[in-house]
N, C-alpha and C positions, 0 to 999 in steps of 0.2 A: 501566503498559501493557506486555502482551506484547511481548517481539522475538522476528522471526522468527530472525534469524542472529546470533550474537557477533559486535559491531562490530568486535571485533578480528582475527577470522578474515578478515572482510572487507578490513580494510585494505590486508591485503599483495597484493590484486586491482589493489593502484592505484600505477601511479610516473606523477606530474603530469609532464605535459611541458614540455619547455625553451623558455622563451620568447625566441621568434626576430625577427628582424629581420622588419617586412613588404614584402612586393613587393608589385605590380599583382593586380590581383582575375583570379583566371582564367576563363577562354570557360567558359560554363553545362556545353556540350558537352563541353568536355576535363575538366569537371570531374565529370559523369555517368558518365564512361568511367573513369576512375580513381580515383571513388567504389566505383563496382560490383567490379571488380577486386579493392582491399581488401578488402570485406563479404568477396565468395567466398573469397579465400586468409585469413580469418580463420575462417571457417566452415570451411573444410576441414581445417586447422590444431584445431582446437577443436572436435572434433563433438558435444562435451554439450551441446550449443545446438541446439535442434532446429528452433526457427525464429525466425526476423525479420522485421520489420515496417519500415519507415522512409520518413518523408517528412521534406523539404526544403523550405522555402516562402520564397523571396527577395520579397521586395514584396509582391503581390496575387496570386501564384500557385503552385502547386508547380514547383519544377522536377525533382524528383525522386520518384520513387514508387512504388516496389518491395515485394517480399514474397520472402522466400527459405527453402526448407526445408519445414520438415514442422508441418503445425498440429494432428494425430495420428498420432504414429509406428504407433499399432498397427491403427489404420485405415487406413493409407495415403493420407492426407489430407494434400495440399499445402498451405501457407498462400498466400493470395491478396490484393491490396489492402483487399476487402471481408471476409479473417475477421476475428470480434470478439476482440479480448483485451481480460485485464482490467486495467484499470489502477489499482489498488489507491487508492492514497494521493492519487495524480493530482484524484481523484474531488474534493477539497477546492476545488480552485478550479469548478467547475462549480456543487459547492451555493451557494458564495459570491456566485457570480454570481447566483445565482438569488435570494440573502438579499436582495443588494444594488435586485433588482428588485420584490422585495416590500415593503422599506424606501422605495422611490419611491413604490409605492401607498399607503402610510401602514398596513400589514398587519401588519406586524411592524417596527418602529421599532430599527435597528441600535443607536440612544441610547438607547433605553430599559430600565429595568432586567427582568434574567431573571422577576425574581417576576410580574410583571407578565401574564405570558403564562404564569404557573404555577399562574391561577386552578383551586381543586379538585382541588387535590396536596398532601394535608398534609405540609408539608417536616419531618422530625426533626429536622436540622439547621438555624438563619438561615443564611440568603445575605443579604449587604448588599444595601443600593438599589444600591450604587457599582458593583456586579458587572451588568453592561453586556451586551446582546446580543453587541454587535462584542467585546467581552473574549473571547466563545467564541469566536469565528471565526479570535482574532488570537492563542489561547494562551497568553492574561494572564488569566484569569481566578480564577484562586487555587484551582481546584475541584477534589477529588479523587474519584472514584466507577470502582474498577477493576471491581467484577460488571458494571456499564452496556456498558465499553466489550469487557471481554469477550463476552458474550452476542450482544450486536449482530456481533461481526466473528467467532467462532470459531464459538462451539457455538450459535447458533441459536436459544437459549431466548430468542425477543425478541419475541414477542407485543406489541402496542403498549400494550395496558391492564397487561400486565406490567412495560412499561419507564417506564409512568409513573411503578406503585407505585415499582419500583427507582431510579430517579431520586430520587424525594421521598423514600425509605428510608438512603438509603447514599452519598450526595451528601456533602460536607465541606467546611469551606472554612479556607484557610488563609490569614490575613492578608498573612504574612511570602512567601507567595507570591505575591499580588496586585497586576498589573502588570508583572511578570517574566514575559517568554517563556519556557515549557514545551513543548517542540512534542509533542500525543498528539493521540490521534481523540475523545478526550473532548467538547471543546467541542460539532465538529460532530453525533455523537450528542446532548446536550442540544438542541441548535439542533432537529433530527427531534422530539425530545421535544414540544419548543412549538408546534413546525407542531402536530400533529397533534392537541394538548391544545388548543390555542387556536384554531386555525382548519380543525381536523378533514381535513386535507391528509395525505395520506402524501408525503411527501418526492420520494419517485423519480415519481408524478405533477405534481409542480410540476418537477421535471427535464425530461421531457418536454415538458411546455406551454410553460412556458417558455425550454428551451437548445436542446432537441435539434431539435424542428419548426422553432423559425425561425429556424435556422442549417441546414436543412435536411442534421441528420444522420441519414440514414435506415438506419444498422448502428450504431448505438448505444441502450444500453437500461440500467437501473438492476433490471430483474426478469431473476433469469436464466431463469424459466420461457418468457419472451419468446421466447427465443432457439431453445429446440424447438419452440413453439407456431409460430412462423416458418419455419421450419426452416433456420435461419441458422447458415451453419459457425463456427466457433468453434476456436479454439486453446485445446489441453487444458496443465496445465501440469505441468510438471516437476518432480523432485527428487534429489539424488542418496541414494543407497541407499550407506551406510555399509560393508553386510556386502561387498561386491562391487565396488565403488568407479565403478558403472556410475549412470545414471540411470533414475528408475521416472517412473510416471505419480503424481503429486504425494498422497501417502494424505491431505489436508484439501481437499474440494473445498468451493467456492458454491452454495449456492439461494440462493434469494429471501430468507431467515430469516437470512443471514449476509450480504446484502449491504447494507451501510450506510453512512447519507451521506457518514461519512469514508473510505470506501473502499468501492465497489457501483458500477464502472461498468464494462460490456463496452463496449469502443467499436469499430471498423475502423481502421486506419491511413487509408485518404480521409477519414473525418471527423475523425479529428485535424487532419488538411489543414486541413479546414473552418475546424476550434477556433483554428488559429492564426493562419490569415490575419484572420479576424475579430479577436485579443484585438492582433494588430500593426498592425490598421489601424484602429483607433480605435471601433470597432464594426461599420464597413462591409464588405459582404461582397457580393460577382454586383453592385459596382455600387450598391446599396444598403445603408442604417442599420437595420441590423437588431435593434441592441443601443445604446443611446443611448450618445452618447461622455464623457458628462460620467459614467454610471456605468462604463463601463469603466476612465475613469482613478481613478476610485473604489476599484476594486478592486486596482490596480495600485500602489494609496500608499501607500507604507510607515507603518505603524502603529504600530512598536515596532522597537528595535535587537534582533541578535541575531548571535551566530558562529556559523559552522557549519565545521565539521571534517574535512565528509566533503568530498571531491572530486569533482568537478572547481571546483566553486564556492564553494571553502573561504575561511574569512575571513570579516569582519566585513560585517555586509548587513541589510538590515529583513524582514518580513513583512507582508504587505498583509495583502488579503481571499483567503486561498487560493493565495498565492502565494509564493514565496521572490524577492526582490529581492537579488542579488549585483552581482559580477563576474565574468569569465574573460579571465584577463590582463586587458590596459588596457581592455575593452569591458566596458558594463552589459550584465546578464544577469537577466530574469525568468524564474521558472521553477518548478516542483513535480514531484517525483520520484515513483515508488509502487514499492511490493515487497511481496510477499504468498506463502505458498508456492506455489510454479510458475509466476511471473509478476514479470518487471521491468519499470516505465515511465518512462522519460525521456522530459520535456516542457518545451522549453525557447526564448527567442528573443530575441535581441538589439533591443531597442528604436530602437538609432540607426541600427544597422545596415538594419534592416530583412530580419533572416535568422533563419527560424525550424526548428527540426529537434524530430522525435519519432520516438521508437522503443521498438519493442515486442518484446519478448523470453519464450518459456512457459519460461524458465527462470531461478531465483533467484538462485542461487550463482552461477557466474559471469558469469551473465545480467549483474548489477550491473553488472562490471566493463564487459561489450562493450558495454552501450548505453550507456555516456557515452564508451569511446571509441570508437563511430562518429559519437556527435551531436560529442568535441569536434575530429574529423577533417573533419566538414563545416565547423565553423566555420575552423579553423586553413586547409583549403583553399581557400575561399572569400572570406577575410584577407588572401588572399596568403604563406602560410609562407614563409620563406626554410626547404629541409633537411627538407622536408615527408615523405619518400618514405622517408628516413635515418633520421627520427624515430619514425615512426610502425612502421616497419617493428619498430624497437629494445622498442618498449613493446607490441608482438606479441609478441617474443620473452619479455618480462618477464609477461606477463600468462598465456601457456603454463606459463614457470615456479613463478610462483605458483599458477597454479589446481591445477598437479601436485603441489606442497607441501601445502595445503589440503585437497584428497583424501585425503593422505596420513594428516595430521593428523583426519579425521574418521574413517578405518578405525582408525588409533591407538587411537583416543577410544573405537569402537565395541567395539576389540579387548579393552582394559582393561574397560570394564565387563561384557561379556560371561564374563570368569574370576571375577566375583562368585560368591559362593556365599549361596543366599537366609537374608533373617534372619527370613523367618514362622514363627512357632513353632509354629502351630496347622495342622491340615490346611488346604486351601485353601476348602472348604467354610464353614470356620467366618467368614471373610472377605464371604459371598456376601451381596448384599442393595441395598435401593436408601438410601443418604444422600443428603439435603436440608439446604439452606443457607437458608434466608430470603432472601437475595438473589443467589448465586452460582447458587443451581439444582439441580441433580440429580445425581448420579450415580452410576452403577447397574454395579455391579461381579457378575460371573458368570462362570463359569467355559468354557471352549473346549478340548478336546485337549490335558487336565493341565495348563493355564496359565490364570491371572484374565485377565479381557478387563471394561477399563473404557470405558465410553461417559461421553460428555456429552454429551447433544442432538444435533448431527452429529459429533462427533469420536468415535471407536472405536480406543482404542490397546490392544495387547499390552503390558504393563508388562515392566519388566525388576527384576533385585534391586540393593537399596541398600545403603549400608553398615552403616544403623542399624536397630537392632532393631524388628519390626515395621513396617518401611519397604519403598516400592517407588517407581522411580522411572519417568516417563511423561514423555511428549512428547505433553501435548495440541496442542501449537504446533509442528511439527517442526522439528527443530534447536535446539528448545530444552527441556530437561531438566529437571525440575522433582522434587518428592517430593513423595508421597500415607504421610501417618504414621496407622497405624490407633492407636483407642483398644481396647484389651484388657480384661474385664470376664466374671469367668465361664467362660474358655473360648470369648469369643464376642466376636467386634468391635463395639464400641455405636457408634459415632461415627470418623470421618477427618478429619484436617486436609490443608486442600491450600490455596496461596496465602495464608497464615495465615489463613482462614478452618476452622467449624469447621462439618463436614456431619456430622448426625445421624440415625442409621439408623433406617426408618420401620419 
């Protein structure tokens, strides 16, 4: 599976904070007051964040719920409680829910084996019986098919009668992987797969019917064409721009064609309100069982052991339905992250506590960082920190410095490869033409203003030069770097290798 960012570059976004002594829970109000104050002097501090989103939800209700900044800089468009962003990865516990509620109606049986619902999909590969619905939900499934899950989330070649073929074409299974957590968007893409093969449902209308109407989230959508058909504001998202060390408007956007169940949902910050209060109060929400309680804690049960590394919720923890099951310091912590180019989401909430926080960020890079530490400043204040003001203040300062490192480190990166000198041998002509993959898809190389310009389905990148002969290197996935190796034959490129695949010119 694609990463959007080097985990590594990432890291240095994060020093965990020091676990203090607790006091007294503080007044909602003095803790509103001294919430908003840090968002602002982090925001002013760090202006490549061009907006935030954040609610607060203690019990049965928000007490916090704000929007700050800009949800199109170049529109001059404020973000507000009702714009949509997208919460990429987030999106997993939503289809889960929704799995878990067709598994109720005997629709799609979470025990039952995949093939079963892969009637009229001649698989090239066996899949055991033993390979379980819930195996995909919970990222044990032993299963490998990278064209699937790129297609669905980048470049939009995802036609449903196309991702059947591609499912039952390019699907693997590895033994030695099976029942070991993997965390990709794979599963949930198969899951779409069978809705639609088996019960002719597209995914994002079973979202609706069943999450979004009776949770009564009325700024949330799985079509982004929804969101102009409504004309629903929307936060655009971000990226930074290497040559300049500034931020652009993000070059990989969403439609409908790349938004997928593991990741395809705009939502508002008040309907995450909504999402939370419901998944922390046992289904009930306005007073009423909206969502039965016996499948919410269904969802919430740890499935499988797993460690997670990243911060704030690093450490040993399970995976439910969609969800990541930790810690943070001594308190349990459920929760599912998303990140996509120009879009971070934190989604997270203390079970015992009864304290839930999300936040929504249109920018990646150091998006990551601010939205876990505003969610893990609402929790630490509301715990009662002992050094609350001292601490937080400290890991501003470290979070400035690192993101200025980081910048640094991408114009470096940008700088070096830009004194390449190209290795095509041939004019740039001799390159032009359209390659096909059997299951990767298309791509259609052509020339712009004395430079090749490759597309995939919605990606459209400028290549740059590589080291190796007959090589160029691309960012179909921005921020991350890849090679496109032509085959040479004649004076003429027959064929390109990209993600060890092997596309053949038509």
């Amino acid at each position: 599976m694609k990463k959007l960012i080097v985990p590594a570059l990432l890291a240095v976004l994060w020093n965990s904070a020091v676990i203090s002594a607790q006091t007294g829970a503080i007044p909602t109000k003095q803790f509103e007051t001294a919430y908003d104050a840090y968002i602002r002097t982090t925001l002013d501090k760090i202006p490549d964040v061009p907006g935030v989103a954040i609610v607060v939800v203690k019990d049965d209700k928000p007490i916090f719920l704000k929007a700050y900044g800009m949800a199109d800089r170049e529109a001059g468009i404020k973000a507000s409680t009702d714009t949509m962003w997208y919460i990429a990865s987030s999106t997993k516990s939503f289809t889960a829910l929704a799995a878990a509620l067709l598994d109720r109606e005997g629709k799609i049986k979470l025990s039952d084996p995949i093939t079963k619902y892969a009637s009229g999909l001649e698989l090239r590969n066996a899949i055991p019986e033993k390979v379980t619905v819930r195996d995909l939900l919970t990222h044990t499934s032993g299963l490998n098919n990278d064209p699937l899950t790129f297609r669905m989330a980048y470049s939009g070649e995802s036609d449903v009668h196309e991702m059947g073929r591609v499912f039952a074409g390019a699907t693997t299974y590895d033994d030695l992987a099976y029942g070991k957590y993997k965390y990709d968007n794979l599963g949930y893409n198969i899951y779409a797969v069978l809705l639609q093969n088996h019960l002719k449902l597209a995914w994002q209308d079973v979202l609706r019917n069943k999450v979004f109407q009776p949770l009564g989230m009325k700024h949330s959508t799985a079509y982004f064409s929804q969101i102009a058909a409504k004309k629903w504001p929307y936060a655009k998202g971000y990226f930074l721009d290497a040559t300049a060390g500034n931020i652009i408007p993000a070059p990989l956007k969403k439609a409908d064609n790349n938004m997928q169940s593991a990741g395809g949902i705009f939502a508002s910050i008040s309907d995450l309100g909504r999402w939370l209060e419901m998944n922390m109060n046992d289904g009930r929400l306005d007073g009423k069982q909206v969502i039965p309680a016996d499948i919410v804690h269904a969802v919430h049960h740890g499935y499988t052991q797993t460690i997670r590394d990243s911060p704030p919720f690093a450490g040993k923890g399970e995976y439910g339905l969609g969800w990541q099951i930790g810690k943070y310091k001594n308190d349990g912590v459920i929760y599912h992250h998303g990140g996509f180019t120009g879009y971070r989401s934190h989604i997270s909430y203390m079970p015992d506590k009864k304290i839930g926080v999300a936040v929504l960020v249109n920018n990646d890079i150091v998006g990551n960082r601010i939205a876990d530490l505003f969610a893990t400043y609402a929790y630490d204040a509301l715990n009662g920190m002992d050094g609350l003001d001292a601490e937080y203040a400290k890991q501003l300062t470290q979070s400035i410095e690192s993101y200025a490192q980081l910048k640094q480190k991408f114009q470096s990166s940008f700088a070096q490869r830009a004194s390449r000198k190209s290795q095509l041998t041939m004019p740039l002509a001799a390159y032009v033409g359209q390659y096909r993959s059997e299951y990767w898809g298309t791509i259609d190389v052509s020339q712009k203003d004395g430079n090749l310009l490759v597309k995939m389905g919605n990606i459209q990148v400028v290549p740059t030069p590589f080291t190796q002969k007959e090589a160029i290197r691309v960012e179909m996935v921005p921020g991350n770097g890849e090679v496109i190796k032509f085959d040479v034959e004649d004076g003429k490129a027959v064929s390109l290798t990209y993600s060890g695949a092997t596309f053949r010119r038509l």
